[in-house]
PALOMAR-693860 format. One line per field, with one value per residue (C-alpha): residue number from 1; residue in three letters; x, y, z. Coordinates in pm, whole numbers, always signed. Layout:
N
k = (NUM,...)
r = (ALA,...)
east = (X,...)
north = (Y,...)
up = (Z,...)
END
This chain:
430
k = (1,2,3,4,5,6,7,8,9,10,11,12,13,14,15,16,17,18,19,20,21,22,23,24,25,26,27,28,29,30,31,32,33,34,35,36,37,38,39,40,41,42,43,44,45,46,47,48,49,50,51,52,53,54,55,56,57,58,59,60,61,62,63,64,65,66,67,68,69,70,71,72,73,74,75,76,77,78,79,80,81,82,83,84,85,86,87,88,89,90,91,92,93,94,95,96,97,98,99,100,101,102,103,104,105,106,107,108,109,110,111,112,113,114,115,116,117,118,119,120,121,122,123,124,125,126,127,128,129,130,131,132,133,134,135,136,137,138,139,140,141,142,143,144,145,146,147,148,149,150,151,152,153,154,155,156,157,158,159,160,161,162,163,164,165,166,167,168,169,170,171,172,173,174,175,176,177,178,179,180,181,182,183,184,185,186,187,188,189,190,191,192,193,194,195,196,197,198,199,200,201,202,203,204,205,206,207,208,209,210,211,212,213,214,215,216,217,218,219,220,221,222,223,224,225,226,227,228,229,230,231,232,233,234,235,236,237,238,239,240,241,242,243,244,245,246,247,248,249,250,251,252,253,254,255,256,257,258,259,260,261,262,263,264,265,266,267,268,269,270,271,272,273,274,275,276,277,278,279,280,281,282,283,284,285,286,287,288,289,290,291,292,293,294,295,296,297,298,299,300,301,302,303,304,305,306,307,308,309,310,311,312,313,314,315,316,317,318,319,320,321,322,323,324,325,326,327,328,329,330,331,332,333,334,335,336,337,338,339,340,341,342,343,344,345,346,347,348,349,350,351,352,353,354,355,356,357,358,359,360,361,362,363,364,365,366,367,368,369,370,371,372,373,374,375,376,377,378,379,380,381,382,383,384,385,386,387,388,389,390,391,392,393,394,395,396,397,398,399,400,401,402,403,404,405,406,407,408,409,410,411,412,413,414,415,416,417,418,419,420,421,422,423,424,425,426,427,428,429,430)
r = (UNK,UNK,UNK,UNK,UNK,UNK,UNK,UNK,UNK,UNK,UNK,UNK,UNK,UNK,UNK,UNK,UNK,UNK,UNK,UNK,UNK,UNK,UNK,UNK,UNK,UNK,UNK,UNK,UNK,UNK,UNK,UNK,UNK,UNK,UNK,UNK,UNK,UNK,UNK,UNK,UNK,UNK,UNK,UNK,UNK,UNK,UNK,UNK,UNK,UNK,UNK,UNK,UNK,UNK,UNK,UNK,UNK,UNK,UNK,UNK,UNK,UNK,UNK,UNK,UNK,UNK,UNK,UNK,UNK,UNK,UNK,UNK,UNK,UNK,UNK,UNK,UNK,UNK,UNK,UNK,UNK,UNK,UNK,UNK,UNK,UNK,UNK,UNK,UNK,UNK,UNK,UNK,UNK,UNK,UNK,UNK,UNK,UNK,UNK,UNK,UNK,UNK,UNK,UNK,UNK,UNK,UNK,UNK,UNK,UNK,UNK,UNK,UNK,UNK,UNK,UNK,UNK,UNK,UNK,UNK,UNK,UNK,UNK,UNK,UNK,UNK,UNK,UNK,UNK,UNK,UNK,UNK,UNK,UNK,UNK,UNK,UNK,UNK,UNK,UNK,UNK,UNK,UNK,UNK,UNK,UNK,UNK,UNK,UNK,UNK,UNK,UNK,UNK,UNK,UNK,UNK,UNK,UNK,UNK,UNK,UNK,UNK,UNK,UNK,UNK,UNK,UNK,UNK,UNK,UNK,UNK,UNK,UNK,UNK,UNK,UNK,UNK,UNK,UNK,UNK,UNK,UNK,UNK,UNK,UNK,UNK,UNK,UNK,UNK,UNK,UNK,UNK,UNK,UNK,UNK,UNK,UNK,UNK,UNK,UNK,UNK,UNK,UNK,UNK,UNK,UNK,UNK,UNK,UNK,UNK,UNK,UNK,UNK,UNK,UNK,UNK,UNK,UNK,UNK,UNK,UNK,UNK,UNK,UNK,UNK,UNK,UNK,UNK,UNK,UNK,UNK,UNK,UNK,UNK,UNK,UNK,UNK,UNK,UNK,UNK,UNK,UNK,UNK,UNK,UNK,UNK,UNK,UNK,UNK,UNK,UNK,UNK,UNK,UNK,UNK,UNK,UNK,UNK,UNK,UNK,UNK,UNK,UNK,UNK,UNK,UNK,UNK,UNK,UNK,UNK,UNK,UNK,UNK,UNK,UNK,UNK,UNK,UNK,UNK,UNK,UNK,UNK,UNK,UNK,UNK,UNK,UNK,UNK,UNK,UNK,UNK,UNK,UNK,UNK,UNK,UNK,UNK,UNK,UNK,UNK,UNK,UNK,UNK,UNK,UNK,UNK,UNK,UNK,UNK,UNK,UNK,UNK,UNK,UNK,UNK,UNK,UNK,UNK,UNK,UNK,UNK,UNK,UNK,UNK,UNK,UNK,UNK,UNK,UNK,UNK,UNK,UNK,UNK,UNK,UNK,UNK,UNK,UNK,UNK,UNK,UNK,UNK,UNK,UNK,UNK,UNK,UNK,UNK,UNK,UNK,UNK,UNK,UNK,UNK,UNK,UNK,UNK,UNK,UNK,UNK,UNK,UNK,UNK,UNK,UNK,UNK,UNK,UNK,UNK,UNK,UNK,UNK,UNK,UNK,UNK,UNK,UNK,UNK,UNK,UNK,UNK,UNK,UNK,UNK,UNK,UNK,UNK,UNK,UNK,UNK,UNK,UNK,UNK,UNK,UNK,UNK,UNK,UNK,UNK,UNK,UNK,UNK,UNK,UNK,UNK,UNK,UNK,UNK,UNK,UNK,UNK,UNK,UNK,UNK,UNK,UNK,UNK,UNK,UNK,UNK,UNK,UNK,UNK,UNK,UNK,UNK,UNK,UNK,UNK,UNK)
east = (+1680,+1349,+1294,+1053,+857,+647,+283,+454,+668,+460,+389,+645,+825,+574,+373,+602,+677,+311,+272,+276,+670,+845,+812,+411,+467,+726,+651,+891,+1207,+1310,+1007,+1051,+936,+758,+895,+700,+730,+1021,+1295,+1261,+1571,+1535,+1569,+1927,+2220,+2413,+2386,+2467,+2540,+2322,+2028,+1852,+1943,+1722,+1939,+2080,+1872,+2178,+1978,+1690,+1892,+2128,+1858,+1649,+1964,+2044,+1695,+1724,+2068,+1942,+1579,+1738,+1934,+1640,+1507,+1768,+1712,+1330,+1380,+1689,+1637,+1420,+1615,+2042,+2196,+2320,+2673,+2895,+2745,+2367,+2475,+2637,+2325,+2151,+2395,+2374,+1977,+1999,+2258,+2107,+1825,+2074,+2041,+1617,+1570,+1793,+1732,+1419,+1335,+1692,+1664,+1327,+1434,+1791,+1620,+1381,+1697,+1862,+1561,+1465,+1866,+1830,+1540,+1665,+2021,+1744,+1837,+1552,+1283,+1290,+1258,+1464,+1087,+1055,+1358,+1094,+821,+1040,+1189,+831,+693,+947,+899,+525,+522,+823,+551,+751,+392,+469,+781,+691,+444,+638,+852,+634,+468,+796,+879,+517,+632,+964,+865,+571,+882,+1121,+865,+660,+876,+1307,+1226,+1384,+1667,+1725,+1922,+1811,+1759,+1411,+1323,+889,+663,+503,+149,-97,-178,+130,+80,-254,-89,+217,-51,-218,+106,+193,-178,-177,+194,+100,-239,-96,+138,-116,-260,+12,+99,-215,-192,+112,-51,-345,-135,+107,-167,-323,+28,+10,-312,-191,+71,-165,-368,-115,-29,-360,-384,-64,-136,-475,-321,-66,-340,-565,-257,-166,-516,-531,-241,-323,-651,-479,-185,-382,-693,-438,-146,-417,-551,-238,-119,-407,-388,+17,-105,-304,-107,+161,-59,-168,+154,+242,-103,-317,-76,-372,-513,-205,-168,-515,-368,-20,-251,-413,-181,-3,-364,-366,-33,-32,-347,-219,+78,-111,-339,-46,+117,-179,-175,+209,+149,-50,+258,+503,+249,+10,-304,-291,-607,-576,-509,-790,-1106,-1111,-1276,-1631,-1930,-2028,-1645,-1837,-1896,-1503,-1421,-1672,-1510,-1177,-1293,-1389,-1020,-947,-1205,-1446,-1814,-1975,-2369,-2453,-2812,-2927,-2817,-2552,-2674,-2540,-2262,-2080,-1711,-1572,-1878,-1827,-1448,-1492,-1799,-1568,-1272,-1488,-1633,-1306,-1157,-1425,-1402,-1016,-1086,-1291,-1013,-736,-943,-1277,-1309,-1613,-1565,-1932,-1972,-2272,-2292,-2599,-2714,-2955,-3089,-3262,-3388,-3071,-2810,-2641,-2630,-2340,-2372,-2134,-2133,-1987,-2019,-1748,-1572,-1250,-916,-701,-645,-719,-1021,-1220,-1038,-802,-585,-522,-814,-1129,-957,-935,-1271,-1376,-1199,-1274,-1671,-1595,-1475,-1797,-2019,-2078,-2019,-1936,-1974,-1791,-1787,-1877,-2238,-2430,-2519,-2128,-1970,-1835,-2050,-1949,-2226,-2143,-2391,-2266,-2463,-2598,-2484,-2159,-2129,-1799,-1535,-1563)
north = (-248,-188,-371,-658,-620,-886,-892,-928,-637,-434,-37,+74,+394,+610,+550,+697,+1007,+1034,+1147,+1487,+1627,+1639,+1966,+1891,+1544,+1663,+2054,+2353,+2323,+2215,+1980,+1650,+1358,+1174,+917,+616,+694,+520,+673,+701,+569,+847,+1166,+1085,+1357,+1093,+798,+533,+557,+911,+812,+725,+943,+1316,+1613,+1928,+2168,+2419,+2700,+2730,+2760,+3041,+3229,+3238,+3313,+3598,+3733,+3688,+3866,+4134,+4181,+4214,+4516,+4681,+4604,+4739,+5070,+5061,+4989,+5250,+5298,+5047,+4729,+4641,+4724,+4394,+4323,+4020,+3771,+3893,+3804,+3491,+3374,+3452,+3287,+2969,+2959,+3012,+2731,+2506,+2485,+2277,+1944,+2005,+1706,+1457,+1577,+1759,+1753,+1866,+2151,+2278,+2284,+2420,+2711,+2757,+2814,+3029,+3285,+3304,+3339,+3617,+3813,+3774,+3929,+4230,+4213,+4385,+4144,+4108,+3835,+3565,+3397,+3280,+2999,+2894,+2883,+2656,+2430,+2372,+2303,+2089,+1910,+1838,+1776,+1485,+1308,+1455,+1628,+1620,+1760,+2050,+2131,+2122,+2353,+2597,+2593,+2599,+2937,+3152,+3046,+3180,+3480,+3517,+3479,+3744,+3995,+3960,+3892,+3881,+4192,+4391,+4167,+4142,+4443,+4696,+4835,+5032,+4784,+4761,+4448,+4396,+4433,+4160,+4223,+4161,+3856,+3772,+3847,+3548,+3293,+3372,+3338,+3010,+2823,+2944,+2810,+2500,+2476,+2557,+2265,+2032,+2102,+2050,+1721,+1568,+1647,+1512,+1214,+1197,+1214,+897,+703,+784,+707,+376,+316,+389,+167,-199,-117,-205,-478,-583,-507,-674,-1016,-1031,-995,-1277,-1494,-1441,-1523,-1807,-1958,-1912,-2107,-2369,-2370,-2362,-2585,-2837,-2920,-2931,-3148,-3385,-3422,-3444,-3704,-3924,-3938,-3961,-4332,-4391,-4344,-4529,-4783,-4810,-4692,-5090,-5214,-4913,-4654,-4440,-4406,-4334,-4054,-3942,-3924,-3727,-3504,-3434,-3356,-3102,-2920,-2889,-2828,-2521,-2381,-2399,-2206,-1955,-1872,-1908,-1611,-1449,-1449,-1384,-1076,-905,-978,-765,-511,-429,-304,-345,-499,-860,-942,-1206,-1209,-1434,-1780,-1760,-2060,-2005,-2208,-2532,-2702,-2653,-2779,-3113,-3206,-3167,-3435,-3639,-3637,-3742,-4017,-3859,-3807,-3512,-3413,-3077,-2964,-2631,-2289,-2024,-1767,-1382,-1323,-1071,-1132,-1230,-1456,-1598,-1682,-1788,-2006,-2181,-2237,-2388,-2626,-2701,-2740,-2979,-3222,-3221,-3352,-3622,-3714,-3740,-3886,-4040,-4437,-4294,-4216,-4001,-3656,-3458,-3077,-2880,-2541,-2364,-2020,-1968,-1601,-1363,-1671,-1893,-2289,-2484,-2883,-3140,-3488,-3826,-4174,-4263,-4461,-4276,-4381,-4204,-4155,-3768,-3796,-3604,-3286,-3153,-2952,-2644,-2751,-2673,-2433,-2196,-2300,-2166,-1859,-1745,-1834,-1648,-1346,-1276,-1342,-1688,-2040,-2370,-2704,-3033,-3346,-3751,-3806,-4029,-4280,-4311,-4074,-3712,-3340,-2990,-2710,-2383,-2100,-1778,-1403,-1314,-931,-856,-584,-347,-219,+128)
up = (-2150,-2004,-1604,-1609,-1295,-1180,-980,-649,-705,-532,-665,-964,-893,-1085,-775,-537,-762,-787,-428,-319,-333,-9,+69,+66,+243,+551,+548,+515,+604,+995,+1002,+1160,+1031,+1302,+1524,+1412,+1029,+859,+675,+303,+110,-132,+110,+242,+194,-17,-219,+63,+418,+565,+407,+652,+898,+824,+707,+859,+843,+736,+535,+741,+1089,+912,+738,+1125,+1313,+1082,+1137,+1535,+1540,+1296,+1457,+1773,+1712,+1574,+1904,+2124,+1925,+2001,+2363,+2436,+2796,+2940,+2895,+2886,+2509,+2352,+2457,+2336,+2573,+2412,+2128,+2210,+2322,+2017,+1806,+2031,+2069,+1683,+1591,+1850,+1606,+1381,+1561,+1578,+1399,+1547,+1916,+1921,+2288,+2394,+2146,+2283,+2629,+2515,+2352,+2641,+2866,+2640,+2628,+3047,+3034,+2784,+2930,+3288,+3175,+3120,+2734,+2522,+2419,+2020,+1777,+2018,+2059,+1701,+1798,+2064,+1797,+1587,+1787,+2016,+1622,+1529,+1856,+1853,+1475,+1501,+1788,+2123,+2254,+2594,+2565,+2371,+2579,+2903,+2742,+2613,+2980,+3139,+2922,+3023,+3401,+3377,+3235,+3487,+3771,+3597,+3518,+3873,+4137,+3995,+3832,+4162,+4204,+3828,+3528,+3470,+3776,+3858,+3601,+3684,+3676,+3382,+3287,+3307,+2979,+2846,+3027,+2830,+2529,+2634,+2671,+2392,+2179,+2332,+2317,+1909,+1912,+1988,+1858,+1521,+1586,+1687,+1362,+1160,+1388,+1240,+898,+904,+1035,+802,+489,+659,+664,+303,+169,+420,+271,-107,-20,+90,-161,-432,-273,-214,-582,-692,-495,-620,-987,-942,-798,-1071,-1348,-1123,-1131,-1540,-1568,-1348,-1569,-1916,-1786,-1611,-1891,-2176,-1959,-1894,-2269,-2405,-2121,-2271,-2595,-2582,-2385,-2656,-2923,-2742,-2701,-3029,-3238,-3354,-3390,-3523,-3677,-3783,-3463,-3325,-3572,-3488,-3127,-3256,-3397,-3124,-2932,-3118,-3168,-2830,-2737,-2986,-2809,-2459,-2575,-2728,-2399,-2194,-2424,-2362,-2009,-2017,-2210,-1949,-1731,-1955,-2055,-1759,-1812,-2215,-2392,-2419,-2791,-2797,-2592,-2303,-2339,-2216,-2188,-2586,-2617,-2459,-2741,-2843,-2491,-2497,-2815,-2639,-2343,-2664,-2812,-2408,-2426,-2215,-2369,-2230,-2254,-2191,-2092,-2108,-2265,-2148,-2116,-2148,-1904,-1838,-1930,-1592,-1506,-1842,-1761,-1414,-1538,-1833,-1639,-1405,-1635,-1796,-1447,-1358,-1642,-1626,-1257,-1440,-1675,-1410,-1096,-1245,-1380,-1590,-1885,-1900,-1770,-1777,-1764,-1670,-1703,-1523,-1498,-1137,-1074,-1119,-1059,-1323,-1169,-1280,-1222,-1354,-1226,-1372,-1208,-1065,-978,-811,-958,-697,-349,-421,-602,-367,-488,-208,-464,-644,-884,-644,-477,-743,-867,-547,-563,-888,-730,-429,-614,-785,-487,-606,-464,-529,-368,-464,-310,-383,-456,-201,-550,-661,-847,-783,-851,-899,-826,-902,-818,-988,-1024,-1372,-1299,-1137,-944,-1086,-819,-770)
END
């Protein structure tokens, strides 16, 4: 069976499998995710429990250990002479700096500073530099990418000083002995590692950051989408529910009224009623049907101002007479949906609140606006005849959202008047 999602929902899971896959959104393995993003339900190790907690990097801390222990001998071969051969403790070290790596994403300042240690340790043992500095690279990457900046940094600093000390001034104290100190431009060459290191971090630090806020941004906008959508449903049925309610609430009084002494009329009445019963259903399956099928084409158009004359000779079957002046003209279709409901909103007011039992609408054409005026007499029947419901209020917002307006309020002669002001083009959302 197929899940009914509502408006309020918020964005179906297409959405989220439409974004870029993980290893796009977080990076290669060993990235971080940063500190202020929140955990995604879906990347846990299991079903319930660790999944909110980020995963063990297990494959990429092997595969980089192997290459340190492996790289390293290669090294020791290269530098026969000038620096200690590897010994157990070496490669101890190696292993540790290496599985240290493991916990990168849970603890990523201990780690950096952890592998800085291991390294001075390393070269001041007088072990032969090799490929030991990539666990440095990872860790000070992992580190600025997951939002610890500082920290990384320190590190990275703290590893170019401790070098400078062994190789210019522990060098004579320090295996192998005669061991020299080391060029300056092997210095350079440090620096120059460690300011790409973490420039190249930096970098991917605000990617990282510019694609969390796209997917932030993704994110209100669906929601912004979604509560505009049940809003607009909300107001049709308010619209639908409230003009045909009220009808049918009057002439069920009448033909109460009249069911003993005028049978006819009362069948008149009866009749009535069920002819507009059987239409409110049928727009409020309409509007109900873009509820289970999103973004389908409505099945019928939408009721525009050229269904006026249909809705005066409603307010007649209500016992309201209703003149209208002027023509409608050509609207597009929202205009000519927010300008109908308004009207039918309107003289539903005048039903339900007004003692008059005469309406007038008006239509006017002024430059590129439509004018909207409907006014009865008066007098008020009820203490909230001046309109402090959902009525006006989504007259006004259906006004507001195309850049229109609308003003109601008691006339100073008696009476009540709606004045809507709505654009003749409406501008499409890009």
């Amino acid at each position: 069976m197929d899940e009914q999602r509502g408006p309020g929902d918020g964005p179906p899971r297409w959405w989220r499998h439409g974004q870029p896959p993980r290893w796009w959104r977080y990076g290669p393995p060993g990235w971080a995710r940063p500190a202020d993003e929140p955990a995604d339900a879906h990347d846990g190790d299991g079903e319930h429990g660790e999944e909110h907690r980020p995963r063990w990097p297990w494959r990429s801390t092997a595969l980089l250990t192997a290459f340190v222990l492996i790289g390293s001998h290669f090294a020791q071969e290269g530098q026969a002479g000038e620096r200690i051969a590897l010994d157990p403790f070496a490669r101890a070290l190696l292993l540790a700096s290496g599985a240290m790596l493991l916990w990168r994403k849970r603890h990523p300042v201990p780690v950096v500073f952890g592998t800085v240690a291991a390294v001075l340790l390393y070269l001041g043992a007088g072990y032969p530099y090799g490929p030991l500095f990539l666990v440095v690279a990872v860790a000070c990457f992992n580190a600025v990418v997951s939002g610890h900046r500082r920290a990384a940094w320190t590190a990275v600093g703290t590893l170019w000083a401790g070098h400078m000390l062994l190789a210019h001034l522990l060098y004579r104290w320090l295996p192998p002995s005669g061991d020299r100190a080391a060029s300056w431009n092997q210095e350079l060459v440090t620096a120059a590692w460690a300011v790409a290191l973490v420039a190249v971090s930096e970098l991917a630090r605000a990617r990282h950051e510019q694609w969390a806020r796209e997917r932030a941004e993704r994110a209100q906008a669906a929601r912004r989408r979604a509560d505009e959508e049940r809003l607009r449903i909300a107001r049709e049925l308010h619209d639908v529910l409230a003009h045909s309610i009220s009808v049918i609430n009057v002439q069920a009084g009448v033909g109460l009224a009249l069911l003993d002494n005028d049978p006819e009329q009362a069948r008149t009445a009866l009749t009535t009623i069920k002819a507009k019963s059987k239409e409110a259903l049928g727009e409020v399956r309409q509007v109900l049907d873009t509820l289970r099928a999103p973004g389908a084409a409505p099945r019928s158009p939408a009721p525009g101002l050229d269904r006026l004359p249909e809705l005066v000779e409603q307010a007649a079957g209500a016992g309201l007479t209703v003149t209208v002046e002027g023509e409608a003209p050509h609207l597009p279709p929202g205009a000519d949906l927010a300008a109908f409901r308004i009207v039918q909103e309107a003289l539903t007011n005048v039903v339900r609140h007004s003692g008059s039992r005469e309406a007038r609408v008006r239509i006017e054409r002024t430059g590129g606006r439509l004018r909207l005026r409907i006014d009865d007499d008066g007098p008020a029947t009820g203490a909230d005849a001046g309109g402090s419901g959902n009525g006006l209020a989504g007259m006004r917002e259906r006004a507001a959202a195309l850049d229109g307006t609308i003003e109601a309020g008691p006339r100073p002669d008696g009476g009540f008047r709606v004045l809507a002001v709505l654009p003749l083009e409406v501008k499409e959302d890009r």
